[in-house]
N, C-alpha and C positions, 0 to 999 in steps of 0.2 A: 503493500500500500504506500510503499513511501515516492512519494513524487520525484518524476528524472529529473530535473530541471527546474531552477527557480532565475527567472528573470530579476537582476540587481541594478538599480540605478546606483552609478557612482558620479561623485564631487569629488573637484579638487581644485585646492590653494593655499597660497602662502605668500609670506612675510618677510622681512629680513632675518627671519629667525626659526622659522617653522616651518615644515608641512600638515598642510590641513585636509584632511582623505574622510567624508561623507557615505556611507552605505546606507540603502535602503530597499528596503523587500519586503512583501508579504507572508505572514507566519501561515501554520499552514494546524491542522486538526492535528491532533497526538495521533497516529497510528501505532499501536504497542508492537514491538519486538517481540516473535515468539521464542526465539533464544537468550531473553533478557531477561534475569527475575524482576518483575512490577513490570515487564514490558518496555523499559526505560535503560539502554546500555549506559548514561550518563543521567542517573537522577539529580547530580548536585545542580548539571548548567543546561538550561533549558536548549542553551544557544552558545554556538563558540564562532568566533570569527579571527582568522590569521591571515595578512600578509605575508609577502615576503618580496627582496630587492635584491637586486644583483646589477655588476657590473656586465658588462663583454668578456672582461675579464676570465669570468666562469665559462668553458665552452659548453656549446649546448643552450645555454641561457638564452640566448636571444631569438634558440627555437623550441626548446622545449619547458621554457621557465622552470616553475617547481615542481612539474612532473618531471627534470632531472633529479630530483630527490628521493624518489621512488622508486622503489627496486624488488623483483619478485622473491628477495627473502627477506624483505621485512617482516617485522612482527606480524602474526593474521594472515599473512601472504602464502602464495601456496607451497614456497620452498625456500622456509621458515626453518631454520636449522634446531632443533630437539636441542633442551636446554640450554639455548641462548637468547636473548633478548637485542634484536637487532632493529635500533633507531632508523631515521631518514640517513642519508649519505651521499655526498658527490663523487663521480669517477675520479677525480684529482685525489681522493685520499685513500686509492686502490690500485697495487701494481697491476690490476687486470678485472676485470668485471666479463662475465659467462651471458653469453645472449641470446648466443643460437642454440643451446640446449643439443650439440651434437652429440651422438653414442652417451646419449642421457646422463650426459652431464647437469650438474644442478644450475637453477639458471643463478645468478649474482654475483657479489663478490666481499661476503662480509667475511669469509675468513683469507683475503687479500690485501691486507689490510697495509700501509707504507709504514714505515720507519716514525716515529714518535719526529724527528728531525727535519725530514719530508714533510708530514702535515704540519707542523710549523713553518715549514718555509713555505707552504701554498698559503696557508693564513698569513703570513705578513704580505704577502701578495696579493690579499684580498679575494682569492678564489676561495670563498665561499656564499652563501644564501644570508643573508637578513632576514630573521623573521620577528614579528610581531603579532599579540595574541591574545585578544579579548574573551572573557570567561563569566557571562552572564552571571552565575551565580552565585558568586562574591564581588564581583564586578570590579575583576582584576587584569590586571592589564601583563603580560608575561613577555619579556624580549631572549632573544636569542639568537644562535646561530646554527648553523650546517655545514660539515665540511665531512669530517672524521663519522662525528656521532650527530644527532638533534640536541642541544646543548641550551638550556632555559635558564631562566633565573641567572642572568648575565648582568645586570645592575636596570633596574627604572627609567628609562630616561622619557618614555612616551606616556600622557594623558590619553584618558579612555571618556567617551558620555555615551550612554546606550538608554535609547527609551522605546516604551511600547507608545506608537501615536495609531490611535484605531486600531485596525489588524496590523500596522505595519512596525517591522522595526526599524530604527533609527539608530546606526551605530558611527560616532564622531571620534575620530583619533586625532590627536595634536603628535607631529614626531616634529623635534629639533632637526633643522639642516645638518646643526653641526657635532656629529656625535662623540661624547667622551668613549674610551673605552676600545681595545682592541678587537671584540667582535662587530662593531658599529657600520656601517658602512656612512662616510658625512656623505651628503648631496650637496654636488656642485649647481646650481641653476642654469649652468650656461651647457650641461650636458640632459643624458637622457639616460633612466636606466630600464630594466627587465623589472617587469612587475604581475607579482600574478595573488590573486587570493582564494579562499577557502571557508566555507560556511560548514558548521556541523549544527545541522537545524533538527525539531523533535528530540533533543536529547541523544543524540546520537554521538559514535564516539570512534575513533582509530580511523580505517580505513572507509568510514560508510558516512562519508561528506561528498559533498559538492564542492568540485576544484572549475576553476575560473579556467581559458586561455590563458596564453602569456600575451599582456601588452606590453608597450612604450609609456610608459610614466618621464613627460620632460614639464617643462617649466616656460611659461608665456611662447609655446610653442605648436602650433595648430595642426603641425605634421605628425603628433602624436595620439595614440588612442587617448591616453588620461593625460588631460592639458591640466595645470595646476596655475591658476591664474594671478598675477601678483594683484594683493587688494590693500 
């Protein structure tokens, strides 16, 4: 019962200081989960919503956004390695990732994992994902990154405002251009990056969201999907 598809309007703008990022959509009837007890795989958050950002830097990024993050032995996934717990992950922090699944081999690459030294040198590099992460039901706001592991609770630096207006939700994020912190990606306004996001609606939780295209997120720039207008 859970619906394919939810059409989102999005806004964008900003400041000398800020970007300002708008979602809006319609909620939808609970349909219970029959593998969920209460029917509910996420009872705490009605509603979860994530971006995330990237340079060119990251390849793939400017065609597969953060469906580069995705991989068929994540967690839930169907070649899920037997007690291990495998986060999102970029190719850059894997001497090889399995794709064609020849003389059935397993498809991924979470036990290919580089040198502790390597993925530090891809991260000062900047090849990794920015993510950001609104959580309806504490009405918390969670920053992080992607490279190695999905990696949270990285320091605060983004405001959250999420309301219900009639059926609709209304979800408003303030992010700083200029980010403290080595996971942070700052936005220059005279550039353009990869941008893609992510609703987990009805309570829903892991892999059973709705994932956006990848757009263009630039700055007083019309040749963009998501233009962020100086105000």
């Amino acid at each position: 019962g859970k619906r394919g598809s939810i059409p989102v309007a999005v806004k964008a703008a900003h400041d000398s200081k800020s970007l300002y990022m708008q979602f809006t959509w319609e909620d939808t009837e609970h349909q219970p989960v029959p593998f969920a007890e209460g029917g509910k795989m996420d009872a705490m958050n009605q509603m979860k919503l994530a971006f995330m950002l990237a340079t060119d830097e990251v390849e793939y990024a400017d065609r597969a956004g953060c469906w580069g993050t995705c991989h068929a032995d994540a967690d839930d996934m169907p070649f899920a390695p037997e007690g291990q717990s495998v986060t999102k992950y970029l190719k850059e922090s894997r001497t090889k990732i399995e794709l064609k699944g020849r003389n059935k081999k397993p498809l991924g690459g979470w036990d290919k994992r580089k040198e502790d030294a390597e993925i530090k040198a891809e991260f000062d590099a900047q090849h990794f994902m920015d993510i950001v992460r609104y959580k309806s039901g504490d009405k918390s706001i969670e920053y992080g990154s992607i490279l190695a592991d999905r990696l949270m609770n990285e320091g605060v630096i983004s405001e959250a405002i999420a309301n219900k207006v009639g059926n609709k939700w209304v979800v408003e994020i303030k992010r700083p251009l200029v980010a403290d912190g080595d996971g942070n990606i700052s936005l220059d306004t005279a550039q353009s990056y990869n941008f893609g996001f992510a609703i987990h609606d009805d309570y829903s939780n892991g892999r059973f969201h709705h994932v956006s295209l990848g757009y263009k997120l630039g700055f007083d720039n019309a040749d963009v999907e998501i233009n962020a207008v100086k105000q």
